[in-house]
N, C-alpha and C positions, 0 to 999 in steps of 0.2 A: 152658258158659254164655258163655263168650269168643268165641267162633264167634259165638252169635246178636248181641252185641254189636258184633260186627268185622262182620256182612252187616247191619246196621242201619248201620252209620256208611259201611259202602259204598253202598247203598241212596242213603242219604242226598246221598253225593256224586256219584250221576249223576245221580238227580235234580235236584240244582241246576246241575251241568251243563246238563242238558235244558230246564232253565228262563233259563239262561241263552241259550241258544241261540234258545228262542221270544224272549226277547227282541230279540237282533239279528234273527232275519227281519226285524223290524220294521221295518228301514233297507233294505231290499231291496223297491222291488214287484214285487208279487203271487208275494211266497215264500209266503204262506200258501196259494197257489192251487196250489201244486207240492204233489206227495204226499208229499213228504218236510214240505211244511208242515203239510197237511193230519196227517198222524203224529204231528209234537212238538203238533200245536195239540189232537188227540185227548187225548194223554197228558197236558198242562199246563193246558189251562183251566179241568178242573174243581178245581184246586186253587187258581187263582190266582181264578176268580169267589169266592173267599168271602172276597176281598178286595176286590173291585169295590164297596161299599157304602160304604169306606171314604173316597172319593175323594183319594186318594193322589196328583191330578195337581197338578201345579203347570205353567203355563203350559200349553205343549203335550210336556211330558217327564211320563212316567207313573212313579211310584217305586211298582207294585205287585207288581213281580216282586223288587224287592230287597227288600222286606218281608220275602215271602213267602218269599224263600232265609233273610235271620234267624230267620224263626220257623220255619222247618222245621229251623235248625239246633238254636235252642234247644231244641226240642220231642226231638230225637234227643239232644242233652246231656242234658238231663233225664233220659229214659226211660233213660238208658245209667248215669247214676249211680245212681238208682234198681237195674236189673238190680244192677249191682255191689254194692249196697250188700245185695242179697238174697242175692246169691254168697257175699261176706265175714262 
């Protein structure tokens, strides 16, 4: 049970890597037209559109992907205390 709990918090942190990452393309143009954009943008926008509703912009600085890293971290806190709490 430690294992799934240890690939879950891994999981977890490439993911926010990778969303970090679609973030800075975003200071570079047309990185999302390179296939390495086109790739994290494959992997990252269906999880960051279920944040687009929210309109998290201020000015012209988007705060959706730092959202979306808190709550993907909380959501893996959770579920991991949880596990544990099922182990013990």
């Amino acid at each position: 049970m430690a294992l799934i709990i240890y690939i879950l918090y891994k999981g977890v942190q490439i993911y926010s890597g990778l969303l970090i990452i679609y973030a800075l393309l975003s200071w570079f143009p047309g990185a999302y037209d390179s296939t390495f954009g086109r790739l994290i943008a494959r992997i990252c926008e269906p999880y960051l559109s279920l944040f687009d509703r929210l309109n998290l912009r201020i000015g012209m600085v988007g705060f959706n992907v730092m959202i979306a890293i808190i709550v993907l971290n909380l959501a893996a806190s959770g579920l991991g205390r949880i596990l544990q709490a099922i182990m013990y």
